[in-house]
N, CA, C and O atoms as a DFTB+ gen file, in Angstrom:
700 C
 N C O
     1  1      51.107     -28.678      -7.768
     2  2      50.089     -28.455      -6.777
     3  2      50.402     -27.239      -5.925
     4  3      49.617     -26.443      -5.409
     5  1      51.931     -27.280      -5.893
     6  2      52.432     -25.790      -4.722
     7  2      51.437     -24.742      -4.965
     8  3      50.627     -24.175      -4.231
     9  1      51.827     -24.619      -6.608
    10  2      51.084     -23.192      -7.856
    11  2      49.963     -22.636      -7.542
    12  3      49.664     -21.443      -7.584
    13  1      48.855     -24.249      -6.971
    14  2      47.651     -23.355      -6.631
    15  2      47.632     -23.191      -4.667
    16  3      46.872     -22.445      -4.049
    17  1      48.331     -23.805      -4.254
    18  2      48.287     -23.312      -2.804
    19  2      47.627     -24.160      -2.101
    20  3      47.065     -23.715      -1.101
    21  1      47.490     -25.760      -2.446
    22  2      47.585     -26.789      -1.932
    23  2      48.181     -27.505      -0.733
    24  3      47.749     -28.317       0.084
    25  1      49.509     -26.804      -0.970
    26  2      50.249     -27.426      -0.057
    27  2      51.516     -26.296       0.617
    28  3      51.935     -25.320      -0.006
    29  1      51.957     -26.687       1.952
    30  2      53.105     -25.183       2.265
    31  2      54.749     -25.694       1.472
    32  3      55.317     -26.730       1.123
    33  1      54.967     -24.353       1.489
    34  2      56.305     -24.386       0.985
    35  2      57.575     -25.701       1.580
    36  3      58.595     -26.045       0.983
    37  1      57.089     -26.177       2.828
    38  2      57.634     -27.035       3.607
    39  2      57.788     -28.150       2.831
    40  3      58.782     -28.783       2.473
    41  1      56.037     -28.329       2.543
    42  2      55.772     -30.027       2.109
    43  2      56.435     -30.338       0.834
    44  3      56.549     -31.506       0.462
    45  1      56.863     -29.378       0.171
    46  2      57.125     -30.376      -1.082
    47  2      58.202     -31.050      -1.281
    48  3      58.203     -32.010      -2.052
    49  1      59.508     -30.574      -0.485
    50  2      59.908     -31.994      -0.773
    51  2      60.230     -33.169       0.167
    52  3      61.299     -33.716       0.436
    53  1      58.360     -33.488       0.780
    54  2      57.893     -34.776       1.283
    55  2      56.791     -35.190       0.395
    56  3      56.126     -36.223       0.314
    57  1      56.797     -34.268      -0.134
    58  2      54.780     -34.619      -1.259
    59  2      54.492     -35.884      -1.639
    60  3      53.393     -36.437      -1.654
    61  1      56.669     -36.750      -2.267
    62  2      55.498     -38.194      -2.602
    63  2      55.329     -39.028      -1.525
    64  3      54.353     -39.699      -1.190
    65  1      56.744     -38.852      -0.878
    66  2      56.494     -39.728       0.389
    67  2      55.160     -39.974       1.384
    68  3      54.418     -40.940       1.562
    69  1      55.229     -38.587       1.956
    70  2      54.280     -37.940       2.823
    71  2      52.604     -37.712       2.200
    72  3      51.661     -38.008       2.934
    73  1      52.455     -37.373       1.327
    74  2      51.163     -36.961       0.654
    75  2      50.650     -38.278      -0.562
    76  3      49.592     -38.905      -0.504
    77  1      51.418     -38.389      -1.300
    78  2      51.115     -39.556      -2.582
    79  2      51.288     -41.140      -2.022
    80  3      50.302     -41.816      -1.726
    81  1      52.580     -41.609      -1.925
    82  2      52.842     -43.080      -1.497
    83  2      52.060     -43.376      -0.322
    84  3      51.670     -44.501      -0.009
    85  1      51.773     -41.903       0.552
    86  2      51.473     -42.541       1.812
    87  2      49.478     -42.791       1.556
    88  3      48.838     -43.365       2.437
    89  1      48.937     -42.382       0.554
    90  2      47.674     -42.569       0.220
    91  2      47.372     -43.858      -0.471
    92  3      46.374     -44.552      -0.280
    93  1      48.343     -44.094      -1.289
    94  2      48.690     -45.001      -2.478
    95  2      47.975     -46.233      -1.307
    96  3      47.050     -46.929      -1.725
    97  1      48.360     -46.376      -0.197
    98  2      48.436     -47.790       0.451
    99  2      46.665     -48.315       0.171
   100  3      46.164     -49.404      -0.107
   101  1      46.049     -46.835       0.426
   102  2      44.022     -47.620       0.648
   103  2      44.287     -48.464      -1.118
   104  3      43.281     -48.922      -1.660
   105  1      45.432     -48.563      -1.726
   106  2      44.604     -49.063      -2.756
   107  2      44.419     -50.895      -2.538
   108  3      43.630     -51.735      -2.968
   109  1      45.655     -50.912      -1.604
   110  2      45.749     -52.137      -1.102
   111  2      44.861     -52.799      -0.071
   112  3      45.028     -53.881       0.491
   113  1      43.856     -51.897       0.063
   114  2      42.714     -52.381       1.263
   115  2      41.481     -52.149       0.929
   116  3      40.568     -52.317       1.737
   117  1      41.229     -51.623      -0.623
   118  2      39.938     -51.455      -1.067
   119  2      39.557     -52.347      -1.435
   120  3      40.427     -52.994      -2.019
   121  1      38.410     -52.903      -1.412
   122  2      37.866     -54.285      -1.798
   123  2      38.103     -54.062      -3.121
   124  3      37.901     -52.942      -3.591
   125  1      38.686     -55.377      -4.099
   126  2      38.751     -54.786      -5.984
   127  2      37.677     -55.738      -6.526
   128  3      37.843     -56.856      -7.015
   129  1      36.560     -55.065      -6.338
   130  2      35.268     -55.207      -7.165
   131  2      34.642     -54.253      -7.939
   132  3      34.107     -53.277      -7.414
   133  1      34.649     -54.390      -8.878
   134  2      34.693     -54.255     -10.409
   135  2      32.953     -53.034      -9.941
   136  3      32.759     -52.032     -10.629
   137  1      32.051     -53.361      -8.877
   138  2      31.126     -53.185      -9.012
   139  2      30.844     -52.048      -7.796
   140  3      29.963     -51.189      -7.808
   141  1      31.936     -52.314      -6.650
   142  2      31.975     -51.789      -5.575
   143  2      32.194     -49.771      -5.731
   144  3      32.759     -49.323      -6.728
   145  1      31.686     -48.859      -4.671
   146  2      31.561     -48.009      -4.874
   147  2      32.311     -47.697      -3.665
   148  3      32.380     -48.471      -2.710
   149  1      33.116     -46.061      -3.740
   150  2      34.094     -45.561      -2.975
   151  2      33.928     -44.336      -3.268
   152  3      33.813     -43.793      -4.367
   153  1      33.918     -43.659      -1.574
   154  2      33.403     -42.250      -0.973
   155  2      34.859     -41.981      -0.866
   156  3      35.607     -42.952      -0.750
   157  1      35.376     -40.722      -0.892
   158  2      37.034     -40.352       0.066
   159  2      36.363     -38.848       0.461
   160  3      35.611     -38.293      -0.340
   161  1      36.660     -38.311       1.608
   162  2      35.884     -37.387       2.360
   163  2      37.572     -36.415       2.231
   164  3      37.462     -35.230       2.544
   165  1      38.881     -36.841       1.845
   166  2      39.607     -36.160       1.542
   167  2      40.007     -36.427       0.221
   168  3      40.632     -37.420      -0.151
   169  1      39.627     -35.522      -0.443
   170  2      40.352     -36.459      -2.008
   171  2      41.890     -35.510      -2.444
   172  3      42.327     -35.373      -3.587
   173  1      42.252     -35.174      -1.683
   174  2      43.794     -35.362      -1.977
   175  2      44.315     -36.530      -2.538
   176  3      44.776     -36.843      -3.635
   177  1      44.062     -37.209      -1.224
   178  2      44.272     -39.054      -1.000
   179  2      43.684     -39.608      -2.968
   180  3      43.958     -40.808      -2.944
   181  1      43.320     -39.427      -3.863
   182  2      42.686     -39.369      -4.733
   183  2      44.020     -39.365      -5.789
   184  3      44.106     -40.148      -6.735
   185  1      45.261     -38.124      -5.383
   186  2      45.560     -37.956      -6.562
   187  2      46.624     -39.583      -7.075
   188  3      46.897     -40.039      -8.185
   189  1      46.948     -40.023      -5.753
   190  2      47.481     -41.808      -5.727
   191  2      46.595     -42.774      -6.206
   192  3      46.906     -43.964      -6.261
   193  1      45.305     -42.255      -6.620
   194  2      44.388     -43.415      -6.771
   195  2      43.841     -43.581      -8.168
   196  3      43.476     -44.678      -8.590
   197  1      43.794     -42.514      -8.849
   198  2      43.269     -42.612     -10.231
   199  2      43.584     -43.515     -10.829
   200  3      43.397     -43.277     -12.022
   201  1      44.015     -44.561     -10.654
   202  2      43.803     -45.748     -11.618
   203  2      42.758     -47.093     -10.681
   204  3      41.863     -47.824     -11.106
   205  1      43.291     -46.983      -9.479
   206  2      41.974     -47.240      -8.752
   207  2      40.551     -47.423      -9.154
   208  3      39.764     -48.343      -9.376
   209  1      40.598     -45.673      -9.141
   210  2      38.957     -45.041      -9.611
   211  2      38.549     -45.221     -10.522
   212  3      37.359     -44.937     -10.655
   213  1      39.371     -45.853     -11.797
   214  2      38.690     -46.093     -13.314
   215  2      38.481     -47.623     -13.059
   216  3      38.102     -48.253     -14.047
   217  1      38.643     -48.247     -12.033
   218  2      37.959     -49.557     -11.926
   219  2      36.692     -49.465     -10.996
   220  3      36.064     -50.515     -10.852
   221  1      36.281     -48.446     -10.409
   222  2      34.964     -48.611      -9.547
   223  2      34.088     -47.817      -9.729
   224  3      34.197     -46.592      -9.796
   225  1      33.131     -48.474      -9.823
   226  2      31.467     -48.473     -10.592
   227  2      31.177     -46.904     -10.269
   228  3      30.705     -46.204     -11.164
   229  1      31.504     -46.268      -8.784
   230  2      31.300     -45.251      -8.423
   231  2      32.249     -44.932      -7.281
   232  3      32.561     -45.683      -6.357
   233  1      32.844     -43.106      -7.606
   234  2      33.390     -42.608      -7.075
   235  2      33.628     -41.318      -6.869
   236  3      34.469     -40.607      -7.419
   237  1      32.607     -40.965      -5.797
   238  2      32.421     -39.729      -5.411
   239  2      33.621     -39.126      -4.552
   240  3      34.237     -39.707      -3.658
   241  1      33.765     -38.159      -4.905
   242  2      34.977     -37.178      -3.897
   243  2      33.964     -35.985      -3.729
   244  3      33.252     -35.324      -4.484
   245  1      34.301     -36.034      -2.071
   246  2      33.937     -34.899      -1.352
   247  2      34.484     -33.923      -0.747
   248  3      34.972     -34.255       0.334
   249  1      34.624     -32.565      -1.088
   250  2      35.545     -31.438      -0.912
   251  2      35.005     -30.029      -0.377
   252  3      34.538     -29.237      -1.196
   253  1      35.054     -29.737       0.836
   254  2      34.438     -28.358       0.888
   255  2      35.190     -27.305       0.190
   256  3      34.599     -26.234       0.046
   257  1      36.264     -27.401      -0.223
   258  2      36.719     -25.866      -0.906
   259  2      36.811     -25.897      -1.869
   260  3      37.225     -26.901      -2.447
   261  1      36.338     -24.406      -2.696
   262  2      36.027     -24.367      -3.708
   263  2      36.890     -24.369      -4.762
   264  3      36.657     -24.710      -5.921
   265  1      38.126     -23.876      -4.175
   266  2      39.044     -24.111      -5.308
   267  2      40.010     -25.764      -5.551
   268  3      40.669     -26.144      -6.519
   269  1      39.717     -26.438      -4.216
   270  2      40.106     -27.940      -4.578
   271  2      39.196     -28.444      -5.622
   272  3      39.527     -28.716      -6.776
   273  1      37.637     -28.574      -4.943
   274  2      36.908     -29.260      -5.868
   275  2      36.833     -28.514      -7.702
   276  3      36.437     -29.122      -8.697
   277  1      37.331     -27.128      -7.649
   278  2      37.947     -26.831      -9.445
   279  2      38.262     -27.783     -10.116
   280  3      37.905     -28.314     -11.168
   281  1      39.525     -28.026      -8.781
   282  2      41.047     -28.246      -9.193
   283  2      40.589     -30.224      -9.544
   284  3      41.136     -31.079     -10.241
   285  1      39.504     -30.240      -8.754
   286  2      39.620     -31.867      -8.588
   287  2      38.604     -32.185     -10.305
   288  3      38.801     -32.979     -11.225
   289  1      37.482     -31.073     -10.059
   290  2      36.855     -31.312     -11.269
   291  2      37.880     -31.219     -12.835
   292  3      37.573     -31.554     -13.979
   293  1      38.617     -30.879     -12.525
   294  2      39.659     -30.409     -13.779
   295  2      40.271     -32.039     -14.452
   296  3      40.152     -32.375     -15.630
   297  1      40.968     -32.928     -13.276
   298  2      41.546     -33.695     -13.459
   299  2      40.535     -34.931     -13.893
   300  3      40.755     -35.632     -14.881
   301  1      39.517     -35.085     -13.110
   302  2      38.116     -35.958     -13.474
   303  2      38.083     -35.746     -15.148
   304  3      38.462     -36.591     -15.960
   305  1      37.631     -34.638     -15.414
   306  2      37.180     -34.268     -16.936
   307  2      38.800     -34.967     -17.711
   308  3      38.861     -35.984     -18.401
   309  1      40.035     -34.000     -17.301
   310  2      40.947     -34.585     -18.097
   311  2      41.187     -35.946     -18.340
   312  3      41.555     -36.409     -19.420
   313  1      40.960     -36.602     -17.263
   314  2      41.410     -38.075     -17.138
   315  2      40.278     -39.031     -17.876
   316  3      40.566     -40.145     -18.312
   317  1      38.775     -38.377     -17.973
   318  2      37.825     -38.714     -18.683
   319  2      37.067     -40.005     -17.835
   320  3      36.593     -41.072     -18.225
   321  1      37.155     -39.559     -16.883
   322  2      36.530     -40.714     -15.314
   323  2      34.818     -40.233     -15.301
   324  3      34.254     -39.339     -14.670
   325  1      34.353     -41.130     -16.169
   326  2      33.092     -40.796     -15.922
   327  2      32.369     -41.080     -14.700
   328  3      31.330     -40.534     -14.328
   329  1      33.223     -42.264     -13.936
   330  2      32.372     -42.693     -12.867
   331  2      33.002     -42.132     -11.671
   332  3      33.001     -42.894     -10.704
   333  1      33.510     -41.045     -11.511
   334  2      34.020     -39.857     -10.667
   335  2      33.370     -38.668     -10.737
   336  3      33.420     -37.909     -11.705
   337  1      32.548     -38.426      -9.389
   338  2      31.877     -36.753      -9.132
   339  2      32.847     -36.303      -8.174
   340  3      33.705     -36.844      -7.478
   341  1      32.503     -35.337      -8.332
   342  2      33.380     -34.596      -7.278
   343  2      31.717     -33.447      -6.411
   344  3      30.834     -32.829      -7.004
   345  1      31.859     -33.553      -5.494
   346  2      31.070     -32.737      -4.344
   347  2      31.381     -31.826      -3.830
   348  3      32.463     -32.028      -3.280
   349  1      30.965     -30.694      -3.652
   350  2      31.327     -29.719      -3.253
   351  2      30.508     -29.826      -1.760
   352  3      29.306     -30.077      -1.675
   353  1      31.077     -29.672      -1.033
   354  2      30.382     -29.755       0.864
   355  2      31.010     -30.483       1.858
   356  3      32.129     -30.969       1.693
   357  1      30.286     -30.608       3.015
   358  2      30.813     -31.446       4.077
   359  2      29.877     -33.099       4.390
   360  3      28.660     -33.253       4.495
   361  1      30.625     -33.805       4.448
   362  2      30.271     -35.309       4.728
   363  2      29.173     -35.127       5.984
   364  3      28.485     -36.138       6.123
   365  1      28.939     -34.301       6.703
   366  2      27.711     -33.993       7.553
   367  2      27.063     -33.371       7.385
   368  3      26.313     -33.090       8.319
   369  1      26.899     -32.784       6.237
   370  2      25.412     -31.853       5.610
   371  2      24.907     -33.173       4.814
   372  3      25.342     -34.119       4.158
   373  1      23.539     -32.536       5.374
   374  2      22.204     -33.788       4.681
   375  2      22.478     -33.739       3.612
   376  3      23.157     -34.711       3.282
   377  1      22.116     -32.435       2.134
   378  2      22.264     -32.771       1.200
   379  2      23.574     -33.617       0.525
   380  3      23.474     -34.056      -0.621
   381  1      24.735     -33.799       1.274
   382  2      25.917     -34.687       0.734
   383  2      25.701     -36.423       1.122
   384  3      26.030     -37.416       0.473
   385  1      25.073     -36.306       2.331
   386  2      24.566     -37.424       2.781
   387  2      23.265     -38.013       1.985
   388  3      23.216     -39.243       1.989
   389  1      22.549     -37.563       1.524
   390  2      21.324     -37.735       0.508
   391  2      22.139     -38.320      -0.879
   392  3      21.813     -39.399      -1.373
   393  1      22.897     -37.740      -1.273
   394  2      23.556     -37.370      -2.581
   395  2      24.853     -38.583      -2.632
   396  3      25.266     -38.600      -3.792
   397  1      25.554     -39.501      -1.846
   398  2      26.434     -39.873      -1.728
   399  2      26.335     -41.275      -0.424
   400  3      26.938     -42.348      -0.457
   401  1      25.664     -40.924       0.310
   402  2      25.271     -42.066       1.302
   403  2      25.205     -43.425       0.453
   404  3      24.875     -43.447      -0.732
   405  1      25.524     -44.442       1.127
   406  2      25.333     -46.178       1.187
   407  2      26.506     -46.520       0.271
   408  3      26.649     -47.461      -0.510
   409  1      27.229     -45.597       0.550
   410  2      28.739     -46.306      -0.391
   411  2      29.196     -47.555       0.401
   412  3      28.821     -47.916       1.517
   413  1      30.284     -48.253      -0.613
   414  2      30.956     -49.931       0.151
   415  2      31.971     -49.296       0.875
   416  3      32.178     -49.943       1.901
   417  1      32.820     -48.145       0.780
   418  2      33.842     -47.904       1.177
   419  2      33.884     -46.619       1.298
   420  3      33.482     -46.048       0.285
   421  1      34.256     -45.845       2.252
   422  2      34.634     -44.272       2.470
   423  2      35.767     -44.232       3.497
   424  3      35.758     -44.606       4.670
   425  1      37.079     -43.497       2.517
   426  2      38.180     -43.513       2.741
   427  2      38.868     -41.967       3.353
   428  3      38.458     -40.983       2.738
   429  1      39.507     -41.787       4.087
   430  2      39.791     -40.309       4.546
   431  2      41.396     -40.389       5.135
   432  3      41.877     -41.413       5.620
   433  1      41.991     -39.322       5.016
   434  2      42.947     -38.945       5.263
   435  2      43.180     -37.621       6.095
   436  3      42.850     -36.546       5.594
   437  1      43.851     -37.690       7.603
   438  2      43.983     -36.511       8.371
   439  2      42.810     -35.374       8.081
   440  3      42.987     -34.258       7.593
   441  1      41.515     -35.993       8.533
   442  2      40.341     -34.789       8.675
   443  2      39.808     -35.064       9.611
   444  3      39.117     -34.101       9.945
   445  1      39.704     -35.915      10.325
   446  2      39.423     -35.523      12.289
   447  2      39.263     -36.149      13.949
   448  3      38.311     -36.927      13.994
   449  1      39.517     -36.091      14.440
   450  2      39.666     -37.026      15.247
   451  2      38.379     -38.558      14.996
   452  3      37.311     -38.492      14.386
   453  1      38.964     -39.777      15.684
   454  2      38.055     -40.800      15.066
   455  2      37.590     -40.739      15.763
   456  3      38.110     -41.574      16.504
   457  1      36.782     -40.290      16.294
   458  2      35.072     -40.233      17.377
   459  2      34.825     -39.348      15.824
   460  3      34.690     -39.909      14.736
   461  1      34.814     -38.290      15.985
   462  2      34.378     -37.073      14.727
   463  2      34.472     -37.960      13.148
   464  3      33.603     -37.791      12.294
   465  1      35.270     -38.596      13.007
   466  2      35.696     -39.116      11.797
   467  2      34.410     -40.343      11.801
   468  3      33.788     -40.441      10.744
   469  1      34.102     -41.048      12.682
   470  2      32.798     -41.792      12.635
   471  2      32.025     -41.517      12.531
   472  3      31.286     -42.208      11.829
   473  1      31.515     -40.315      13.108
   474  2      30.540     -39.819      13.077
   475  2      29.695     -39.197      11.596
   476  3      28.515     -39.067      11.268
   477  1      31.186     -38.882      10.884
   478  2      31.100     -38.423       9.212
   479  2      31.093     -38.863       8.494
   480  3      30.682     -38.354       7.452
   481  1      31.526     -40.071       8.557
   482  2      32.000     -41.315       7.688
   483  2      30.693     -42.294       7.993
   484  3      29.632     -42.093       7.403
   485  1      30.784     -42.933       8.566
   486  2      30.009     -44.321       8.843
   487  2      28.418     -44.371       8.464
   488  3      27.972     -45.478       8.161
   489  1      27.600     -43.335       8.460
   490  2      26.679     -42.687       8.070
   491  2      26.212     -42.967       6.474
   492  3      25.155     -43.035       5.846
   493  1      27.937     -43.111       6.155
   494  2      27.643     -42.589       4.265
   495  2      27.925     -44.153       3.647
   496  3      28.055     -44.546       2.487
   497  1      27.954     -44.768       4.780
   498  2      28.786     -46.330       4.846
   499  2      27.383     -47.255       4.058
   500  3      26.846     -46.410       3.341
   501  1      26.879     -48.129       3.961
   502  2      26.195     -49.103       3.770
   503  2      26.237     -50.004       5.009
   504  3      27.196     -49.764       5.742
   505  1      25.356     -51.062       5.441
   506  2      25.251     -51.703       6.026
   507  2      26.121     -52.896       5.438
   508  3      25.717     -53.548       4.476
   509  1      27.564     -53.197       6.180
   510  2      27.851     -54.438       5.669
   511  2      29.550     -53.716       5.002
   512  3      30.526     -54.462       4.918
   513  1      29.641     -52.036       4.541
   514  2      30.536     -51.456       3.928
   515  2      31.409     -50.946       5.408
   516  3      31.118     -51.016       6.602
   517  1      32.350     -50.526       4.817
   518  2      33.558     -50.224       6.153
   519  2      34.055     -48.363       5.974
   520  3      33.825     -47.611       5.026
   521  1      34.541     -48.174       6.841
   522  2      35.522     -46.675       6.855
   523  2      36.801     -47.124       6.548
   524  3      37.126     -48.195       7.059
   525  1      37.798     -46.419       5.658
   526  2      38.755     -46.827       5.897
   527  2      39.721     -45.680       6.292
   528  3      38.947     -44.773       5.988
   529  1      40.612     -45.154       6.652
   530  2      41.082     -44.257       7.575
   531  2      42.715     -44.450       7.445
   532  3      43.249     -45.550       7.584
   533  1      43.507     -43.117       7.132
   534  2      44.831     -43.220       7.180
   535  2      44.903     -41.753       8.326
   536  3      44.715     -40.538       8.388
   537  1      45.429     -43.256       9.294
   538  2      45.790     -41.818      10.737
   539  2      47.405     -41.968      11.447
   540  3      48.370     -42.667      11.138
   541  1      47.240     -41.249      12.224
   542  2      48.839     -41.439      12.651
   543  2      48.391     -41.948      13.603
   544  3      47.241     -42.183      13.974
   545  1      50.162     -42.264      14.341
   546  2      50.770     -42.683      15.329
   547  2      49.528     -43.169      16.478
   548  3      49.288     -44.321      16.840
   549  1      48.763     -41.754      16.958
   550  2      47.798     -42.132      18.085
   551  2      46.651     -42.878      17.504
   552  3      45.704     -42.730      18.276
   553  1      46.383     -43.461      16.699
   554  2      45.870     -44.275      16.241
   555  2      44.882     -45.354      17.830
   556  3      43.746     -45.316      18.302
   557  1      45.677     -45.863      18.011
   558  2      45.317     -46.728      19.227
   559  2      44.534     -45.688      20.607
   560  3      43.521     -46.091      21.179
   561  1      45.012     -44.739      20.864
   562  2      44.813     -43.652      22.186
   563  2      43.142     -43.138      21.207
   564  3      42.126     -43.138      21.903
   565  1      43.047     -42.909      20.330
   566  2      41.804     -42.420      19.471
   567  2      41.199     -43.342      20.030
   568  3      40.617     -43.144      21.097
   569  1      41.213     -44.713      19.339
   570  2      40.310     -45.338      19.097
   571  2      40.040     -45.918      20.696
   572  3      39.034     -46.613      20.837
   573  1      40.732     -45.712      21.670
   574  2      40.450     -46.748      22.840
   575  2      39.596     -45.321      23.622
   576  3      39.041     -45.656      24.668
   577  1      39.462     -44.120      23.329
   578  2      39.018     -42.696      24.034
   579  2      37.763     -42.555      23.249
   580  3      36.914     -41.961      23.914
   581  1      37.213     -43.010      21.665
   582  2      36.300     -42.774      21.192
   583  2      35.284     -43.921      20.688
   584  3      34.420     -43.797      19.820
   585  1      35.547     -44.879      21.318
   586  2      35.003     -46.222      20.743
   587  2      33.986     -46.061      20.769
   588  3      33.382     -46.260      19.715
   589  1      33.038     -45.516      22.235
   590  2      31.922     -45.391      22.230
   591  2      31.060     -44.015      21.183
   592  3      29.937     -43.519      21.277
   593  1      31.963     -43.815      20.436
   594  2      31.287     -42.572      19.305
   595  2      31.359     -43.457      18.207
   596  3      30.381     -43.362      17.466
   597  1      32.407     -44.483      17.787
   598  2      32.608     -45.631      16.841
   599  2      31.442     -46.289      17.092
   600  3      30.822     -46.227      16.030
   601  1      30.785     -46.890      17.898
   602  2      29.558     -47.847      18.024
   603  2      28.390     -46.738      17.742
   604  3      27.562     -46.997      16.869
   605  1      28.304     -45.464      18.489
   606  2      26.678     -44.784      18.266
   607  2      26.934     -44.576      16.868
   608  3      25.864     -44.329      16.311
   609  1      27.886     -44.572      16.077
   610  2      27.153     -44.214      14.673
   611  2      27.480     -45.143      13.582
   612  3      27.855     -44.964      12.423
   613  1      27.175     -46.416      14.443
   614  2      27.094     -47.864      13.597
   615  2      28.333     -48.664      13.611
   616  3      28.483     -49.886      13.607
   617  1      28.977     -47.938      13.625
   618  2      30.641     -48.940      13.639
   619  2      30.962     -50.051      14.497
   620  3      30.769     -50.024      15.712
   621  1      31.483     -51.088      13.832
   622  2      31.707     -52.735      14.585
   623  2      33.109     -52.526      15.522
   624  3      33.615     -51.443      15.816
   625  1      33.564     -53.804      15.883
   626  2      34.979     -53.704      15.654
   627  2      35.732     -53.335      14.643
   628  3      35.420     -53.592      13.480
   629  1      36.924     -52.620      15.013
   630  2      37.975     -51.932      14.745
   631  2      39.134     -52.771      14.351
   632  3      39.410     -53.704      15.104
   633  1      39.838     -52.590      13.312
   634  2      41.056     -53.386      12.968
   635  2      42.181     -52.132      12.396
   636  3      42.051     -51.611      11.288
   637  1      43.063     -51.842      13.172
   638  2      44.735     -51.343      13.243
   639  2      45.411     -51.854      12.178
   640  3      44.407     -52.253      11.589
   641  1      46.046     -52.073      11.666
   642  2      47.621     -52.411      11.019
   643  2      48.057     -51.044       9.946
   644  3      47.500     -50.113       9.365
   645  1      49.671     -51.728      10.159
   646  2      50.284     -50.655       9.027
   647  2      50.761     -51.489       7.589
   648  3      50.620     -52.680       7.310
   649  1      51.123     -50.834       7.125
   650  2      51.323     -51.471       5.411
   651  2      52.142     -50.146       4.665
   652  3      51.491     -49.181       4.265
   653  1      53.334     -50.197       4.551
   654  2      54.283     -49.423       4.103
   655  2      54.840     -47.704       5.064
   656  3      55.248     -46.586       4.751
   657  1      54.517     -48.454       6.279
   658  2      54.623     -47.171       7.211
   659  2      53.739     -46.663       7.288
   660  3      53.948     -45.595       7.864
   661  1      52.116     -46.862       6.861
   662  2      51.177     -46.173       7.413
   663  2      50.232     -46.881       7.957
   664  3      49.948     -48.055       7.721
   665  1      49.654     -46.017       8.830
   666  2      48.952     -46.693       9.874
   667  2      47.372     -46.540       9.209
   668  3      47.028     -45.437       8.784
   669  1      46.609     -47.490       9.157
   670  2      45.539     -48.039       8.971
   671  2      44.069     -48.359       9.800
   672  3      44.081     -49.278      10.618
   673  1      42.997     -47.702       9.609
   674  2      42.126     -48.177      10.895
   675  2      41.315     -48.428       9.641
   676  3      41.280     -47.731       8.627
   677  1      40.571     -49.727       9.940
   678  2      39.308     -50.236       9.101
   679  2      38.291     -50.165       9.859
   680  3      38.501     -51.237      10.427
   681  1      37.134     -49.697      10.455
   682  2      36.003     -49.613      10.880
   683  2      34.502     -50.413      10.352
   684  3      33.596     -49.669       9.978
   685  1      34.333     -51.519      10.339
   686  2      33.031     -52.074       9.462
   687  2      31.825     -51.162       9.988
   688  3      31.737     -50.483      11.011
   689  1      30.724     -51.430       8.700
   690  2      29.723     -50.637       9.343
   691  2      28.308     -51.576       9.819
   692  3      27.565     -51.995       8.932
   693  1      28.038     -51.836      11.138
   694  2      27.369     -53.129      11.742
   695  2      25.768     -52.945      11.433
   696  3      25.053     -53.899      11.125
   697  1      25.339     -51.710      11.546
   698  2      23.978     -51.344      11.817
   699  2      23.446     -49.803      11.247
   700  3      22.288     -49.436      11.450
């Protein structure tokens, strides 16, 4: 991944820890229905999941840059995941929202504060489907400063925990 400029010279040797294992965990919090559909608004978080993704009905990855979503279309085709698109755009442009909206699950990793992260996410949610969210540490200071951006764009109560050192926010989507 260094090769194409993915990641800094720093990260790699944290990549599985830090980048792979620490994604690996949504697999343990995705609902496993055979039928259920899953948004990731970072699909890095993706490259821990491909065996995941060949069990769900649908699985869109959304990527604004052009050379990730290549890189992401490359591995889709290789891996032969028919029920994997990859998107080129942002989770707040209409046409991605048209194109990808009423998923069971939309999963993200370090893309923006959770007032902002609701606002992008919850939208693409289904009535009844959740956000699921790998954030750090301030986890709690987010969510107690943006709650009221968590409710205007549908979001219920909030549920915290960690599960292999990472911290976890589940967001249902109420309305």
């Amino acid at each position: 991944m260094s090769t194409r400029g993915f990641i800094g010279p720093r990260e790699v040797p944290r990549l599985w820890e830090r980048h792979i294992l620490n994604c690996a965990v949504v697999n343990e919090v995705i609902p496993d229905a055979p039928a259920s559909s899953t948004l990731d608004l970072v699909p890095a978080c993706q490259v821990s999941r491909w065996r995941l993704l060949a069990r769900i009905s649908k699985s869109p990855l959304v990527e604004p840059l052009l050379k990730r979503s290549n890189y992401l279309k490359e591995i889709v085709d290789k891996l032969g995941l028919d029920n994997v698109t990859v998107i080129r755009g942002r989770a707040e442009e209409g046409p991605v929202k048209k194109e990808v909206g009423g998923a069971d699950v939309v999963t993200s990793r370090a893309v923006a504060p959770l007032g902002k992260l609701a606002k992008w996410s919850l939208p693409l949610v289904r009535k009844g489907g959740e956000m699921i969210a790998l954030k750090g540490s301030s986890v709690h200071e987010e969510l107690e400063r943006d709650v009221a951006d968590i409710k205007r764009a549908g979001g219920g109560k909030a549920e915290v925990s960690t599960i292999s050192g990472t911290t976890i926010i589940r967001v249902p989507r109420v309305n």
